[in-house]
N, CA, C, O and CB atoms as a CASP TS submission, in Angstrom:
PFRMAT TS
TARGET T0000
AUTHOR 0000-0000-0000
METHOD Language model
MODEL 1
PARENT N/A
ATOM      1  N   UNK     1      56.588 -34.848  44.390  1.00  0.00           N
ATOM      2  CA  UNK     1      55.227 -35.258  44.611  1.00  0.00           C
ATOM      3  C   UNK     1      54.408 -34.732  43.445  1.00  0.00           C
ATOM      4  O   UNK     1      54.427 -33.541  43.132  1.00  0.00           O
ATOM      5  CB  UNK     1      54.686 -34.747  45.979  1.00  0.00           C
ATOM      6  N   UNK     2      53.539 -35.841  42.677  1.00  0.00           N
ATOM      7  CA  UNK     2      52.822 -35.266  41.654  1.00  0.00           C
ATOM      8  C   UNK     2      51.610 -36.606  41.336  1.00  0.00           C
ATOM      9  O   UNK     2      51.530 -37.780  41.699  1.00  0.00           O
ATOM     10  CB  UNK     2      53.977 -34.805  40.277  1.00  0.00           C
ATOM     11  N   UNK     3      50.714 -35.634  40.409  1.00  0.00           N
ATOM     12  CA  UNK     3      49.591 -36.519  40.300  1.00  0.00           C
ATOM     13  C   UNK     3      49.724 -37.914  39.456  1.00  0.00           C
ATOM     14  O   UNK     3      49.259 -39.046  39.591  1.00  0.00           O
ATOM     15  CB  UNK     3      48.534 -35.707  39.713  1.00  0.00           C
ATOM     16  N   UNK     4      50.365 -37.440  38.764  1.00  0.00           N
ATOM     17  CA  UNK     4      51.452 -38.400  37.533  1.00  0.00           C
ATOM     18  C   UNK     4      52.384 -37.622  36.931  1.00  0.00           C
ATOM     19  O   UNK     4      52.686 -36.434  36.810  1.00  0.00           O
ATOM     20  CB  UNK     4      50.670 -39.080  36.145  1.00  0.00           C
ATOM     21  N   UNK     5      52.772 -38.812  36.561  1.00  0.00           N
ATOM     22  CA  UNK     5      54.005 -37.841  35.359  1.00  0.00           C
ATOM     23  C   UNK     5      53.925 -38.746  34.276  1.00  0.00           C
ATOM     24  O   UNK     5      53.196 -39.702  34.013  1.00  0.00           O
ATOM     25  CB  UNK     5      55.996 -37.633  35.866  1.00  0.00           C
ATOM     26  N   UNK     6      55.259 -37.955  33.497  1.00  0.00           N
ATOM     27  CA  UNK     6      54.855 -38.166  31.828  1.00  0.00           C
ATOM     28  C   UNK     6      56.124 -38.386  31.432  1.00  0.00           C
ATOM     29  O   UNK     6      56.816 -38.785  32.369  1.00  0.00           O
ATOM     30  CB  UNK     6      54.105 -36.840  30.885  1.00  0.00           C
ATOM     31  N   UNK     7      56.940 -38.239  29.985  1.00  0.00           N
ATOM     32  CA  UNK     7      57.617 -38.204  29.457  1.00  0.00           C
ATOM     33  C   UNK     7      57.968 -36.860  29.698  1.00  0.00           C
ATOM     34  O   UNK     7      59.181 -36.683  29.811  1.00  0.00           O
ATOM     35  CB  UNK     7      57.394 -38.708  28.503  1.00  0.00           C
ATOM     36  N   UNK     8      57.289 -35.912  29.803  1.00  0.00           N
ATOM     37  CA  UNK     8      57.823 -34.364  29.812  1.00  0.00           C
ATOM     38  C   UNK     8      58.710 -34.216  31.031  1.00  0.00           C
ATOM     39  O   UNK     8      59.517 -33.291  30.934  1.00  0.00           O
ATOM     40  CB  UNK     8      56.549 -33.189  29.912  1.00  0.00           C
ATOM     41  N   UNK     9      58.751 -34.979  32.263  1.00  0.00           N
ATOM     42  CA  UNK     9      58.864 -34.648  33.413  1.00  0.00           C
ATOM     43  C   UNK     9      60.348 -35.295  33.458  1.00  0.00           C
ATOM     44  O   UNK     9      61.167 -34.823  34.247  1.00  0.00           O
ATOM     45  CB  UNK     9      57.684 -35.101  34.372  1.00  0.00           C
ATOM     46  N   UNK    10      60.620 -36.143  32.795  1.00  0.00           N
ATOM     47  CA  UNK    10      62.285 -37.035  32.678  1.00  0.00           C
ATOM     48  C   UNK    10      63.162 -35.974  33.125  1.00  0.00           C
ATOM     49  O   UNK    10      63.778 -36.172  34.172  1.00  0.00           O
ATOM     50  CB  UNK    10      62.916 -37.623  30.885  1.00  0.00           C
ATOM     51  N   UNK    11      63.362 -34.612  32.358  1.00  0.00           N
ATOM     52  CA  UNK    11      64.569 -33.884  33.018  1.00  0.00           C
ATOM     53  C   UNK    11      64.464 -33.277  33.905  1.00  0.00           C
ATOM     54  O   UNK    11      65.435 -32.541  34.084  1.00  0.00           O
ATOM     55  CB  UNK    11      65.168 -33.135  32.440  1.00  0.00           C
ATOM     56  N   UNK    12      63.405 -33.174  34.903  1.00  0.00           N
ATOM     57  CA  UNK    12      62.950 -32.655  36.129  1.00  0.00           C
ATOM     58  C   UNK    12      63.429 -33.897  37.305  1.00  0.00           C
ATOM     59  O   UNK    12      64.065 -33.792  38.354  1.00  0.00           O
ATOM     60  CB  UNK    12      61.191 -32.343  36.007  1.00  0.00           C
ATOM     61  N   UNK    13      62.906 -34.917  36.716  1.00  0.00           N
ATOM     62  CA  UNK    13      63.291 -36.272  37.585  1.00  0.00           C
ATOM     63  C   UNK    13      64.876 -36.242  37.959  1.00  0.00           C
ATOM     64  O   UNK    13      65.218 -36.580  39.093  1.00  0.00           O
ATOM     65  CB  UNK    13      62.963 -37.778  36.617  1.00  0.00           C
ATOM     66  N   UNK    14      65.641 -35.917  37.194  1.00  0.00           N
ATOM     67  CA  UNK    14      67.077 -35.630  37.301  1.00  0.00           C
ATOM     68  C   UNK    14      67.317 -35.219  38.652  1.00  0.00           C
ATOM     69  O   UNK    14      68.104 -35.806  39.394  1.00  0.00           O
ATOM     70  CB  UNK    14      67.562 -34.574  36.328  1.00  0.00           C
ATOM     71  N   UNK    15      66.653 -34.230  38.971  1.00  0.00           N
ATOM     72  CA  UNK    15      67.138 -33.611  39.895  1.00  0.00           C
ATOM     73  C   UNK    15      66.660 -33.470  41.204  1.00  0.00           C
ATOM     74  O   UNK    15      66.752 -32.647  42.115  1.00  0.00           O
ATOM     75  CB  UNK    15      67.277 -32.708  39.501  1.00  0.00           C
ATOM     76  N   UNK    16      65.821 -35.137  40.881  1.00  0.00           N
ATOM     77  CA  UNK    16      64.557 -35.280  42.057  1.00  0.00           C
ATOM     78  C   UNK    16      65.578 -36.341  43.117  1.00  0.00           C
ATOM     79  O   UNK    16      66.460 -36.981  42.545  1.00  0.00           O
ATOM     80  CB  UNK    16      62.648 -36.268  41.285  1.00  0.00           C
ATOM     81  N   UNK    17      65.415 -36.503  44.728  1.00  0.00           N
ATOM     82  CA  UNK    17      65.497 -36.763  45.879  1.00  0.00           C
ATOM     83  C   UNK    17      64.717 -38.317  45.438  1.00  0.00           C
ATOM     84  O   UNK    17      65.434 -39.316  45.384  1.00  0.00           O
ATOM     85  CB  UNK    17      64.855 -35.569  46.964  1.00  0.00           C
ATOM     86  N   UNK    18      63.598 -38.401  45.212  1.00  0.00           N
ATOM     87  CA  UNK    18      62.796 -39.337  45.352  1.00  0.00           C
ATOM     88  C   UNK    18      61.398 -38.926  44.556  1.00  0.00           C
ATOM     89  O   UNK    18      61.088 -37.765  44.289  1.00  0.00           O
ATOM     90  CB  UNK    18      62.696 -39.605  46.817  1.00  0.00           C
ATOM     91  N   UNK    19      60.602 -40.118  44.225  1.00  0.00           N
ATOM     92  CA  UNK    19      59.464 -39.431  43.469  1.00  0.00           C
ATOM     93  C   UNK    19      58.049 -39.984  44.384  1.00  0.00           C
ATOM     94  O   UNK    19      58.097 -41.106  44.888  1.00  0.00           O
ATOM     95  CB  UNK    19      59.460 -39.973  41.610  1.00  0.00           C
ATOM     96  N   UNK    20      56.936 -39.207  44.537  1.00  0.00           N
ATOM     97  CA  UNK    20      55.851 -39.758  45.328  1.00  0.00           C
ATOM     98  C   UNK    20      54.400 -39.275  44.289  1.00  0.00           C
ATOM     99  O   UNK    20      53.931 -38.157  44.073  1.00  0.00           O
ATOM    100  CB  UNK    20      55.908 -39.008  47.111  1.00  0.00           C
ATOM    101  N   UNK    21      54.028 -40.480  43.857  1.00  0.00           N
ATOM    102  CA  UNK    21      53.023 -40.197  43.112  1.00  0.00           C
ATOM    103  C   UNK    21      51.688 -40.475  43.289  1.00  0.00           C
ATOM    104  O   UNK    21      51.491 -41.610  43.722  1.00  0.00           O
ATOM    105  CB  UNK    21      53.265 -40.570  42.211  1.00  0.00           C
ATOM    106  N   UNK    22      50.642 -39.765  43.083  1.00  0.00           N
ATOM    107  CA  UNK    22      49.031 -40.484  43.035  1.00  0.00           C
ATOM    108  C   UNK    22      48.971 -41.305  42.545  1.00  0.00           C
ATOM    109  O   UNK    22      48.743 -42.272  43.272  1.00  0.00           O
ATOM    110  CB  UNK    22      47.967 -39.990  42.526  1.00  0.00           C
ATOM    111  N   UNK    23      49.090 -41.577  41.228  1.00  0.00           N
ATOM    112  CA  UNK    23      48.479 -42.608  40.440  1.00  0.00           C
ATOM    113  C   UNK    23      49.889 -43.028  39.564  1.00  0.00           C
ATOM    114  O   UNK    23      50.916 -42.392  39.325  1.00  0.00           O
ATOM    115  CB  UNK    23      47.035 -42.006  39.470  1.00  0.00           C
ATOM    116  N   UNK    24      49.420 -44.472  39.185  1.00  0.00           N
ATOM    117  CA  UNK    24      50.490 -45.169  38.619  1.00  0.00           C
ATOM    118  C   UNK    24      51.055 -46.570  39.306  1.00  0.00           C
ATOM    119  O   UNK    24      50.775 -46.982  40.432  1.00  0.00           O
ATOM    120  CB  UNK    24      51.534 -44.192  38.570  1.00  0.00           C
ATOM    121  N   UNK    25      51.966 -47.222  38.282  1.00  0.00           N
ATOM    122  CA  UNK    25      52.457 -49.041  39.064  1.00  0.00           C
ATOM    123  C   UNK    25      53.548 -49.403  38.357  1.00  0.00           C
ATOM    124  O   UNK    25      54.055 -48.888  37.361  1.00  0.00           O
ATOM    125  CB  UNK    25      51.231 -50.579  38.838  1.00  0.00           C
ATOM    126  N   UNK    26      53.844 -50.336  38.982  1.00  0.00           N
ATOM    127  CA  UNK    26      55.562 -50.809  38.350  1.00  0.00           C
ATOM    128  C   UNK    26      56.173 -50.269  36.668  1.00  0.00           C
ATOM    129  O   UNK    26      57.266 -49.913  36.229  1.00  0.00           O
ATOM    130  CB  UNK    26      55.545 -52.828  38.191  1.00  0.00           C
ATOM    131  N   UNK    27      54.685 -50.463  36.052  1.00  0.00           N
ATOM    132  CA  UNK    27      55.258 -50.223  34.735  1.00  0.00           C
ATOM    133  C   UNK    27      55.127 -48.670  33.812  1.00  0.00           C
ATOM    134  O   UNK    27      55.397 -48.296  32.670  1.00  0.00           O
ATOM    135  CB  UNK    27      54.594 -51.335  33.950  1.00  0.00           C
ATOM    136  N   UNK    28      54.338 -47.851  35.518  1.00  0.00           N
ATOM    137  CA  UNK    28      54.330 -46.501  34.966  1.00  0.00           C
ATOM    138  C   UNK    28      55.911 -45.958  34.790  1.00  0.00           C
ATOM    139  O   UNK    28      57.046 -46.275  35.146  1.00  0.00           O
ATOM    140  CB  UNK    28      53.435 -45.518  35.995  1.00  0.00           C
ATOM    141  N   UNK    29      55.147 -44.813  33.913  1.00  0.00           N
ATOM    142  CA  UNK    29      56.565 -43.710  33.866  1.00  0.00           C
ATOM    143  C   UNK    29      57.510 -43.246  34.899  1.00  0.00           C
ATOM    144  O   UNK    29      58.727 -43.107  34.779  1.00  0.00           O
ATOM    145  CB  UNK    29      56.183 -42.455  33.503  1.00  0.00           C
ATOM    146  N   UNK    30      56.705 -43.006  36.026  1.00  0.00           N
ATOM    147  CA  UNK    30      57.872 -42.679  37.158  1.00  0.00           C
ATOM    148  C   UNK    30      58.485 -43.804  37.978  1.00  0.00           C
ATOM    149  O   UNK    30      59.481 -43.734  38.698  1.00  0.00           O
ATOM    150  CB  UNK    30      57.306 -41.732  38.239  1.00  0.00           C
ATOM    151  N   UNK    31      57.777 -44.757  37.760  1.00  0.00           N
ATOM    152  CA  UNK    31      58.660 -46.244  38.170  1.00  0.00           C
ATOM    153  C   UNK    31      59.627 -46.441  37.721  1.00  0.00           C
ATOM    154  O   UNK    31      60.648 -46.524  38.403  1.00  0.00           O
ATOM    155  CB  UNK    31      58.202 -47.446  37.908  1.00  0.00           C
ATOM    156  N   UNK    32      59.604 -46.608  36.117  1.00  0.00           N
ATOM    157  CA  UNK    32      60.286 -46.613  35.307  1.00  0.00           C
ATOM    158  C   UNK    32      62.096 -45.417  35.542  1.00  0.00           C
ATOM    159  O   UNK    32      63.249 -45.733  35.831  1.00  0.00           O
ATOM    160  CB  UNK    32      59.132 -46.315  34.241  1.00  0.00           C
ATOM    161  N   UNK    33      61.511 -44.240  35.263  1.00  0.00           N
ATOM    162  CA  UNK    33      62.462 -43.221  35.663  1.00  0.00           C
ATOM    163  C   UNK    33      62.908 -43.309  37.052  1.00  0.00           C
ATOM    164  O   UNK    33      63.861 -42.664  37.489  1.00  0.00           O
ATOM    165  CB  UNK    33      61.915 -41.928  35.453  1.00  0.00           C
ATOM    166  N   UNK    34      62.651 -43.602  37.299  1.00  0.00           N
ATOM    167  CA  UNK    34      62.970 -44.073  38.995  1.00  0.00           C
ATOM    168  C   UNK    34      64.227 -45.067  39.063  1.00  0.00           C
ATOM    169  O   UNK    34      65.197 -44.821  39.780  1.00  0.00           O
ATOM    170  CB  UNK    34      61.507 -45.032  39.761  1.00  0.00           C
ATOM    171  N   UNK    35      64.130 -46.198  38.263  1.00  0.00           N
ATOM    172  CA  UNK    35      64.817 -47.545  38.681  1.00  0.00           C
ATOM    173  C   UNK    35      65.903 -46.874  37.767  1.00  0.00           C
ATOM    174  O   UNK    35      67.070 -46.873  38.158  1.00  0.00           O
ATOM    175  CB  UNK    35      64.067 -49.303  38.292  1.00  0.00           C
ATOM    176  N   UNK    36      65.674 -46.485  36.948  1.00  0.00           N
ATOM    177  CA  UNK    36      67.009 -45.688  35.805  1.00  0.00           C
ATOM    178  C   UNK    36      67.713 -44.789  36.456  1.00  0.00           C
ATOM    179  O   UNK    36      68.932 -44.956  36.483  1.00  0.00           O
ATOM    180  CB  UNK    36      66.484 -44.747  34.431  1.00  0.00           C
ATOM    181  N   UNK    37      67.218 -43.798  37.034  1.00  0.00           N
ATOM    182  CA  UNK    37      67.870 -43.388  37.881  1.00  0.00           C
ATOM    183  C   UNK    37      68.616 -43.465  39.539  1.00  0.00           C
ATOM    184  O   UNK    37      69.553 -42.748  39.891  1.00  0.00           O
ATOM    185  CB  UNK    37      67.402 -42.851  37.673  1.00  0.00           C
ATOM    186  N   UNK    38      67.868 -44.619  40.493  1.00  0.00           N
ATOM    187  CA  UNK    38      68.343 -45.164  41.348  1.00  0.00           C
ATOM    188  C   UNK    38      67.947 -44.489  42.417  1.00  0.00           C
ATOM    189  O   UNK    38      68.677 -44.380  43.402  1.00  0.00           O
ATOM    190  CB  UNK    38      69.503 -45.345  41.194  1.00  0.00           C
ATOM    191  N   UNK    39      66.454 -43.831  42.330  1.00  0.00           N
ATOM    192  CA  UNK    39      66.131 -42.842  43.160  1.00  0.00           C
ATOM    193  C   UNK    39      64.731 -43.716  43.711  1.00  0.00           C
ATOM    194  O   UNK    39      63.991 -44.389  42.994  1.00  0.00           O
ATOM    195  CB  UNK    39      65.965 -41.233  42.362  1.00  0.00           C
ATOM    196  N   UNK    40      64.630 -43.543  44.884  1.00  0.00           N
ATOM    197  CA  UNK    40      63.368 -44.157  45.587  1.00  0.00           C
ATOM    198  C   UNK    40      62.145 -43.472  44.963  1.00  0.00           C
ATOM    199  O   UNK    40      62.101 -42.322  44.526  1.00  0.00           O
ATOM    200  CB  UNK    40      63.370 -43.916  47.263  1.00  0.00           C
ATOM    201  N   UNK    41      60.946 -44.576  45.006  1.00  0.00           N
ATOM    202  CA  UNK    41      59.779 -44.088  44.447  1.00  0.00           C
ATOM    203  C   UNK    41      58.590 -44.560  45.194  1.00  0.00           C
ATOM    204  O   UNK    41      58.880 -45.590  45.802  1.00  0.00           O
ATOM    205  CB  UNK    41      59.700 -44.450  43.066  1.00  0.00           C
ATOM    206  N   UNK    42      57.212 -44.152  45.402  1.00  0.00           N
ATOM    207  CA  UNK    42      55.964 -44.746  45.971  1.00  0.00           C
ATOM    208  C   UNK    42      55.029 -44.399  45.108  1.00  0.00           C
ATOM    209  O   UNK    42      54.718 -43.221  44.929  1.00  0.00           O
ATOM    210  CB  UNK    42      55.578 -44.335  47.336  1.00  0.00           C
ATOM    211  N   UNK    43      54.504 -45.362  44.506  1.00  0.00           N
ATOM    212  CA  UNK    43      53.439 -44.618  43.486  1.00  0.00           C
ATOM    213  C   UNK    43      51.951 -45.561  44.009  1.00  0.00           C
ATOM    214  O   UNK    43      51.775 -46.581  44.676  1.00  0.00           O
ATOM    215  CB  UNK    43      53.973 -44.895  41.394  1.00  0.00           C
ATOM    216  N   UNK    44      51.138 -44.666  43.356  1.00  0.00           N
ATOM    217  CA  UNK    44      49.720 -45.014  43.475  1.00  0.00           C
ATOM    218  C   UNK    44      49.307 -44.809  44.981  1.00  0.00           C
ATOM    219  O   UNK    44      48.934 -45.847  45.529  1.00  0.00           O
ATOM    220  CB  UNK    44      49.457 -46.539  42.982  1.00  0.00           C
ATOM    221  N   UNK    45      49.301 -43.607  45.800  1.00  0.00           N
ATOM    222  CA  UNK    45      48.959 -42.749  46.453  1.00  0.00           C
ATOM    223  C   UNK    45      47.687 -42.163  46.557  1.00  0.00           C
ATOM    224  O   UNK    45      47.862 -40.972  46.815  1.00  0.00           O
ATOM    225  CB  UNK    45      49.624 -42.115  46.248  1.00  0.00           C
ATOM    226  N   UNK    46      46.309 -42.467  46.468  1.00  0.00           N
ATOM    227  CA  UNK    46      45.093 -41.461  45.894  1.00  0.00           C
ATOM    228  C   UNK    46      45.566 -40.056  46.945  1.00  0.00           C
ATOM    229  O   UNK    46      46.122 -40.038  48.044  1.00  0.00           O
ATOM    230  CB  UNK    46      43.060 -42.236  46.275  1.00  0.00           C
ATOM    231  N   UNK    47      45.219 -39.284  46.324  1.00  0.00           N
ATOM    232  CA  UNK    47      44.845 -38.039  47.671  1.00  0.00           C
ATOM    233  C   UNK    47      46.444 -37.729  48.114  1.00  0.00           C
ATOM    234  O   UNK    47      46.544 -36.719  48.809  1.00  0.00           O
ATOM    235  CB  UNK    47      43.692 -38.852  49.425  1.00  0.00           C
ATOM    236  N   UNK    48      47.441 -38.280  47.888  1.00  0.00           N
ATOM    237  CA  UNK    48      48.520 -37.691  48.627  1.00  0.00           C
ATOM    238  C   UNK    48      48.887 -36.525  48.397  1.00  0.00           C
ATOM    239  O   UNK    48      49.866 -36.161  49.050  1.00  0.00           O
ATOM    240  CB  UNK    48      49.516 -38.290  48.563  1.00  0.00           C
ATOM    241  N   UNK    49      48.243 -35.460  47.367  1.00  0.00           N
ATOM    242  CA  UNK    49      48.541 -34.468  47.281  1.00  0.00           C
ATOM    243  C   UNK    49      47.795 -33.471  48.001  1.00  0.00           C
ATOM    244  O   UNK    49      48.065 -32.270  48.006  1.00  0.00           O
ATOM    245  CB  UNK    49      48.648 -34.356  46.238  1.00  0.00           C
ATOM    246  N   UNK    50      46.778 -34.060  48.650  1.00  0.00           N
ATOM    247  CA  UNK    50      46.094 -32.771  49.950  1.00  0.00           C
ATOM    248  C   UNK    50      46.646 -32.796  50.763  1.00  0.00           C
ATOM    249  O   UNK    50      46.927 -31.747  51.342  1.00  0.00           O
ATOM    250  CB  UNK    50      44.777 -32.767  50.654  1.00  0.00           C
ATOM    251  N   UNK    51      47.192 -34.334  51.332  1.00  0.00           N
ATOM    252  CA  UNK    51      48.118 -34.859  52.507  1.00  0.00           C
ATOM    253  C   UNK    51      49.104 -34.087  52.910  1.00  0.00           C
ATOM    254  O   UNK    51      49.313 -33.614  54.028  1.00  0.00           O
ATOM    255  CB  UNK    51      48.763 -36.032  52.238  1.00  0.00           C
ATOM    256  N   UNK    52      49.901 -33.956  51.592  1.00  0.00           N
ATOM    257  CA  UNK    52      51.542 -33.206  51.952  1.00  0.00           C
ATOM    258  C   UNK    52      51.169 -31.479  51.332  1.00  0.00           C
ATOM    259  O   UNK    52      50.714 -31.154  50.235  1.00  0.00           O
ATOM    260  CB  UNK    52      53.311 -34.227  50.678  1.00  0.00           C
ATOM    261  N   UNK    53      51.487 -30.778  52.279  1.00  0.00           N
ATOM    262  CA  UNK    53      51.903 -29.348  51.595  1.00  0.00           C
ATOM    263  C   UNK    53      52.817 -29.129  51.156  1.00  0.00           C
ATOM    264  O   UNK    53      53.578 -30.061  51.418  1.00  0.00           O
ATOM    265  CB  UNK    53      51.923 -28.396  52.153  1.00  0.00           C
ATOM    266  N   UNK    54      53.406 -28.230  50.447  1.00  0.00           N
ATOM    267  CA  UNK    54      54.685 -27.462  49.556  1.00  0.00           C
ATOM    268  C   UNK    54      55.265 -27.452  50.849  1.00  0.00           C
ATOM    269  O   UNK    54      54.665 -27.273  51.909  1.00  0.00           O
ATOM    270  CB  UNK    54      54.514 -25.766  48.603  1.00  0.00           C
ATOM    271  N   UNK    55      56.804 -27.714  50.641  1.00  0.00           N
ATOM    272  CA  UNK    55      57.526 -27.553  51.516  1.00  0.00           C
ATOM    273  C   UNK    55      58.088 -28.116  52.465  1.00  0.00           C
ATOM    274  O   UNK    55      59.184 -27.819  52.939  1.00  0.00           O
ATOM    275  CB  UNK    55      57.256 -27.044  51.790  1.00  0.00           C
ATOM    276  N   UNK    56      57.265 -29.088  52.847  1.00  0.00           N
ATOM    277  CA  UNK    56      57.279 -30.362  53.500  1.00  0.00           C
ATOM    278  C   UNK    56      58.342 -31.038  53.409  1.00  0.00           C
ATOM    279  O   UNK    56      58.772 -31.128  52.259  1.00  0.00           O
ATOM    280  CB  UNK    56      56.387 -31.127  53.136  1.00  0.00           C
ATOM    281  N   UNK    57      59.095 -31.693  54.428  1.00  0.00           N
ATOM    282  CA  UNK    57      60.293 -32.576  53.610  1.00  0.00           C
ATOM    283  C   UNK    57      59.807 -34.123  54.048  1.00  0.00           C
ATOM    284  O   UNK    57      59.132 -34.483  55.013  1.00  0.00           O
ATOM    285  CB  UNK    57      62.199 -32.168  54.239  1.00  0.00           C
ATOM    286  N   UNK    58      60.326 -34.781  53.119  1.00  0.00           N
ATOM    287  CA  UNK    58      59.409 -36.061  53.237  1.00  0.00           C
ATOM    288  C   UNK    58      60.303 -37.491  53.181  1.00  0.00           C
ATOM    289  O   UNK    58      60.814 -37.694  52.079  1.00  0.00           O
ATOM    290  CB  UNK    58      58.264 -36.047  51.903  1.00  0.00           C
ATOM    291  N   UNK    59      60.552 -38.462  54.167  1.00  0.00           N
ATOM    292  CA  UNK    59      61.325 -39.672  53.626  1.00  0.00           C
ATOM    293  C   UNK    59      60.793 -40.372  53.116  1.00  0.00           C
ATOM    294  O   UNK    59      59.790 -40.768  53.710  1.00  0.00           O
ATOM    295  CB  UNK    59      61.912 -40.377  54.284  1.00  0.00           C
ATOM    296  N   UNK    60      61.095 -41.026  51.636  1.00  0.00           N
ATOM    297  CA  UNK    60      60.694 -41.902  50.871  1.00  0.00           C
ATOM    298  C   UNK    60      61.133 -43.220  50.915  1.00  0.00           C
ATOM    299  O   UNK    60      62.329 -43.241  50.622  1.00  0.00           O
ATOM    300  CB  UNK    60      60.840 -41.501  49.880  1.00  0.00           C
ATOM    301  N   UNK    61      60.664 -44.411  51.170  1.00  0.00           N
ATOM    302  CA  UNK    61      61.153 -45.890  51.582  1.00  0.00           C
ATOM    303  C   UNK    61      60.498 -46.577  50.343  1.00  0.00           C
ATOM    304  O   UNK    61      59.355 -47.032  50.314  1.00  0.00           O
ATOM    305  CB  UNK    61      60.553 -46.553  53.245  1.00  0.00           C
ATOM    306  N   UNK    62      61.174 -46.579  49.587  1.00  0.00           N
ATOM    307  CA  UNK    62      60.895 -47.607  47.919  1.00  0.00           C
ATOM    308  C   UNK    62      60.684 -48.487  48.189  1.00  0.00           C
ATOM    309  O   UNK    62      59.553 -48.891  47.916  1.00  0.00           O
ATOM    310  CB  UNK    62      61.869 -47.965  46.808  1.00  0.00           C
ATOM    311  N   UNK    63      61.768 -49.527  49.022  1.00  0.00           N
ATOM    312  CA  UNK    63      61.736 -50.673  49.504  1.00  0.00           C
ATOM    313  C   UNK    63      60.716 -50.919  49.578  1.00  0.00           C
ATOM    314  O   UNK    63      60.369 -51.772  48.761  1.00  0.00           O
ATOM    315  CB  UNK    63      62.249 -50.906  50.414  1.00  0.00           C
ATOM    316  N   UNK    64      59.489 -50.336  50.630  1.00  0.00           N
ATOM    317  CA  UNK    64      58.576 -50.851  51.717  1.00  0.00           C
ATOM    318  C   UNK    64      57.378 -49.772  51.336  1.00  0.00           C
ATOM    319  O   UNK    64      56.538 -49.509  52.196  1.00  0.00           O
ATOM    320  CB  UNK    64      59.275 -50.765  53.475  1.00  0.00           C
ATOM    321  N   UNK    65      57.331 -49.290  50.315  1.00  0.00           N
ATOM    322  CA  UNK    65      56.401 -48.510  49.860  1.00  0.00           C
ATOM    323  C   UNK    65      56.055 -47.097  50.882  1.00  0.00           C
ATOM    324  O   UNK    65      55.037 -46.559  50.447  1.00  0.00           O
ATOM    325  CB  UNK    65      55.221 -49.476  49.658  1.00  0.00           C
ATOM    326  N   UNK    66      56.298 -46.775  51.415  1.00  0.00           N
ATOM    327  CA  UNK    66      56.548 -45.914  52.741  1.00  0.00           C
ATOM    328  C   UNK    66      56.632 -44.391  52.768  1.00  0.00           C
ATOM    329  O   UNK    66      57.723 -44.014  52.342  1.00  0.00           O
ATOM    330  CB  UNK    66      57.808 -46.308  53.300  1.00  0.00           C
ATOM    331  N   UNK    67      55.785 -43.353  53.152  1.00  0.00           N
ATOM    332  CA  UNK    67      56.431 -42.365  52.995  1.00  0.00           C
ATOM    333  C   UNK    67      55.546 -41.468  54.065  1.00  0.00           C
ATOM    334  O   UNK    67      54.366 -41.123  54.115  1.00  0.00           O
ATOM    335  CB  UNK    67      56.578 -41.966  51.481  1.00  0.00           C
ATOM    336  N   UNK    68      57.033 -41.208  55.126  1.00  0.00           N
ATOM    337  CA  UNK    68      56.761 -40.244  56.134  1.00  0.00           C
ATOM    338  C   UNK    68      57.452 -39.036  55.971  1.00  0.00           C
ATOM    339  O   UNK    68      58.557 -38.830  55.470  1.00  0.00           O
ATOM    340  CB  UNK    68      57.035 -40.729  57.374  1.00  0.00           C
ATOM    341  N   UNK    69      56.215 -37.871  56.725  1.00  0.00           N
ATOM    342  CA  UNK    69      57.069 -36.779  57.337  1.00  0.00           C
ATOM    343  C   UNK    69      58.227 -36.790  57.810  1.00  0.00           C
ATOM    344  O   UNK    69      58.722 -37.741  58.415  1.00  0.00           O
ATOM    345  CB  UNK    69      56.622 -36.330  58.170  1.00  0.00           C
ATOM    346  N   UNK    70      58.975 -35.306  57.484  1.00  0.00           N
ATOM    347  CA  UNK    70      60.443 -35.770  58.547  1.00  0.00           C
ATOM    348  C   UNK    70      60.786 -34.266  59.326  1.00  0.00           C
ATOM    349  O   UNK    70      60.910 -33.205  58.714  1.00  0.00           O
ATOM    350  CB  UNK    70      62.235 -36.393  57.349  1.00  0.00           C
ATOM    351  N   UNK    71      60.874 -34.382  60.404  1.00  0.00           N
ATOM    352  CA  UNK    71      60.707 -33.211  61.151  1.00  0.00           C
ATOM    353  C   UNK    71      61.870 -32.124  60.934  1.00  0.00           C
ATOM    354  O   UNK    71      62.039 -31.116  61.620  1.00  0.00           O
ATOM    355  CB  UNK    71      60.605 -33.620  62.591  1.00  0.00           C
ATOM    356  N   UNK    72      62.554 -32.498  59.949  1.00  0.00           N
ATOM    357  CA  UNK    72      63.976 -31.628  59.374  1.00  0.00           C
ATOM    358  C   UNK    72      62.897 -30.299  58.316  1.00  0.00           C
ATOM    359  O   UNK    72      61.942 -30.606  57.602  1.00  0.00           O
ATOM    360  CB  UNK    72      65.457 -33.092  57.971  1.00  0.00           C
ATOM    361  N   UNK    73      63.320 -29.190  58.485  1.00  0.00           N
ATOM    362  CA  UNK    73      62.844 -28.166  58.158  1.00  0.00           C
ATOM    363  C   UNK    73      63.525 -27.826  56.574  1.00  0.00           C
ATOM    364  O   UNK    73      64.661 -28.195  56.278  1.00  0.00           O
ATOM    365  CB  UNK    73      63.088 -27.199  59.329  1.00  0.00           C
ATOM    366  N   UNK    74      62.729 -27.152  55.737  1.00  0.00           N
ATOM    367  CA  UNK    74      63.092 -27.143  54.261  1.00  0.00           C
ATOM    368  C   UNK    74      63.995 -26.049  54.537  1.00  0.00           C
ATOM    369  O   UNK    74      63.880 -25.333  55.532  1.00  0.00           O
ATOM    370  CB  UNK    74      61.867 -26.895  53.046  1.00  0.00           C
ATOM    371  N   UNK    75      65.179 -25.875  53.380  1.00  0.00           N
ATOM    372  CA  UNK    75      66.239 -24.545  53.709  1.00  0.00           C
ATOM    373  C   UNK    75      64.974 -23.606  52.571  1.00  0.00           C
ATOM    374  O   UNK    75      64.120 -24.047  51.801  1.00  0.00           O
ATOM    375  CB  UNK    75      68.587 -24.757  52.950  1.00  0.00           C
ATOM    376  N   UNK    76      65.300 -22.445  52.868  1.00  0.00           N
ATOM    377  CA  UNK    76      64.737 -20.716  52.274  1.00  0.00           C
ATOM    378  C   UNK    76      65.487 -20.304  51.518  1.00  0.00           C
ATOM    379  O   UNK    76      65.308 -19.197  51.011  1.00  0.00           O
ATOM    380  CB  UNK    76      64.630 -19.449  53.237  1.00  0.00           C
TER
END
């Protein structure tokens, strides 16, 4: 989850679950890194970063633009 991303963020994406962004569209950067990597994405979100707290685990639905809470607890 981030406000955007950049080019800096590519080797972080590696090791990302899914990406959920504020701002951005098909032809942003994390779209982009997204489809290259084969990892679900939702972008252009305003505000989703007050929404979700740290820690949170979250299902991401690319397909259908989608992204819920998931009542599975983060490991420590």
């Amino acid at each position: 989850m981030a406000p955007t991303t950049d080019p800096g963020w590519t080797p972080l994406l590696l090791r990302a679950s899914a990406i959920v962004v504020e701002s951005g569209g098909a032809g942003s950067h994390g779209a982009i890194v997204a489809r290259e990597y084969g990892i679900p994405a939702v972008l252009n979100i305003p505000g989703v970063m007050q929404l979700i707290q740290d820690g949170q685990n979250l299902v991401v639905d690319g397909d259908e633009g989608k992204v819920f809470l998931s009542d599975k607890q983060s490991p420590n």
